[in-house]
C-alpha positions in Angstrom: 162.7 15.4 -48.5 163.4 11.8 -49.5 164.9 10.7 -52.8 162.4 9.2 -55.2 164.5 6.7 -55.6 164.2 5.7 -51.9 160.4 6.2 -51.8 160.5 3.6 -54.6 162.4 1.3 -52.6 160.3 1.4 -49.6 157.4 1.4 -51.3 158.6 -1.5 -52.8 159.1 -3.7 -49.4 155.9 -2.7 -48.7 153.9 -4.4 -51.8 156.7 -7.5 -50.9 154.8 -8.0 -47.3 158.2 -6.6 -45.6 158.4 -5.5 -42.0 157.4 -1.0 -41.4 161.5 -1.3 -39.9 162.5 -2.6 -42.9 160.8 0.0 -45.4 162.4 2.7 -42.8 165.8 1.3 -43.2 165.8 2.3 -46.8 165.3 5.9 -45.2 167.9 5.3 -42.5 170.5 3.9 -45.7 170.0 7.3 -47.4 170.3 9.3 -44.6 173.8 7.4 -44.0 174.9 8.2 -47.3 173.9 11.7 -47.4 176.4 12.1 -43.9 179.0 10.4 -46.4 178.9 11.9 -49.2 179.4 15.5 -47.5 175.4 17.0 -47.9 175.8 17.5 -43.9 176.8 16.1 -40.8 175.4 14.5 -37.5 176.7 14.4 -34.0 176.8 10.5 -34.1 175.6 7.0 -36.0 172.8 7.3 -33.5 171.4 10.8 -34.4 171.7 9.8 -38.6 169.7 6.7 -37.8 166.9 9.0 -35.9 166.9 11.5 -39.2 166.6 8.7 -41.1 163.4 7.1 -39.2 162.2 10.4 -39.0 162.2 10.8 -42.8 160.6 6.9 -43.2 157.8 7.9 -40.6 156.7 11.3 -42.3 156.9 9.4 -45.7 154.0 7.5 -44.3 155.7 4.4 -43.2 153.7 2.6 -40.6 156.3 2.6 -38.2 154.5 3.6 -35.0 157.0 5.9 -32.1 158.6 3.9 -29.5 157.5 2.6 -26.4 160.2 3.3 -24.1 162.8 6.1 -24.4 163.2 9.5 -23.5 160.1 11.6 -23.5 160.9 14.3 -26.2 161.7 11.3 -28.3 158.3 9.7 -27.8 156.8 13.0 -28.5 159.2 14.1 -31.7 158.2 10.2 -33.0 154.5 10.8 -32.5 154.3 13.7 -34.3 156.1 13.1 -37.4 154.1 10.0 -37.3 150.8 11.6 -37.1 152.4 13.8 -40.3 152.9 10.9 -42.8 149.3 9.5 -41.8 147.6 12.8 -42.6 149.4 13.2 -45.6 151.5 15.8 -47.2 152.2 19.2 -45.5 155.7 21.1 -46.3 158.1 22.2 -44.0 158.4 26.1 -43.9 161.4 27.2 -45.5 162.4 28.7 -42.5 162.3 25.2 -40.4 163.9 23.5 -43.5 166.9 26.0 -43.5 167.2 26.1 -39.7 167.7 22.2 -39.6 169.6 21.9 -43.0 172.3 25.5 -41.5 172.7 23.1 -37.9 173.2 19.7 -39.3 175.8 20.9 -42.0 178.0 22.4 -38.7 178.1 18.9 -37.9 180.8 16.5 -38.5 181.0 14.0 -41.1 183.1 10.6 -39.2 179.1 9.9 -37.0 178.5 7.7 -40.4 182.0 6.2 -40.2 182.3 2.3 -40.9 183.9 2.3 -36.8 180.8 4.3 -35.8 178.1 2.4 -37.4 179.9 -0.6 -36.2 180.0 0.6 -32.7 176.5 1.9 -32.4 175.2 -1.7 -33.8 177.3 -3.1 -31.2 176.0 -1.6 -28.5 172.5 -1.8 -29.6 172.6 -5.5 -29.9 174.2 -5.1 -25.9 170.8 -3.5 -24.7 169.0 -6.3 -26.1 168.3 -9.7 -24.8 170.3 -12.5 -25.6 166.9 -14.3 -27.6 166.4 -11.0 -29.6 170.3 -10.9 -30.0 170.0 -14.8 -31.5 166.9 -14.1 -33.9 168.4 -10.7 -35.3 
């Protein structure tokens, strides 16, 4: 569940006219500093920035799923997006503690300075060189 805080903050954007990616980056920033501060792990920067769009999408962020990528991603996308449209339904406790037990095996250095640096690096190396120059 998202901080209030953050659901402020995105919901702030929002009324400002911001872009759906920039309301989910507020997710994405707490998600990041959640990995930090020791509440759990992930497996890398990429996996933390997934949780985090996750999060933005179920808050009801109109961030539609991807386009391309891998299938199960797609799908996993969909769904949570379909969940923040429809409203609020709570993950079972069971689901909840499942995810919360696995990501807290995880190890803390995916949110590193050197990882986020390197996972922005080589996202800007997927894109083309005009979308490299506007962003």
């Amino acid at each position: 569940m998202p901080e209030k805080e953050t659901l402020e903050r995105a919901r702030r954007d929002k009324r400002e006219g911001k872009a759906p990616t920039t309301q989910a980056g507020e997710f994405v920033r707490e998600e990041i500093h959640h990995v930090r501060e020791g509440k759990h792990g992930a497996r890398s920067a990429k996996q933390a920035i997934a949780i985090g769009l996750s999060k933005a999408r179920r808050a009801g962020v109109d961030l539609p799923p991807p386009r391309k990528g891998k299938k199960s991603t797609r799908r996993s996308a969909a769904s949570a997006y379909r969940a923040g449209q429809r409203g609020k339904r709570k993950t079972s406790r069971r689901r909840a503690r499942a995810v919360h037990r696995a990501l807290t095996r995880e190890p803390r250095r995916s949110a590193s300075r050197t990882a986020l640096s390197r996972q922005a690096r080589t996202a800007a190396r997927r894109r083309k060189t005009p979308a490299r120059r506007a962003a």
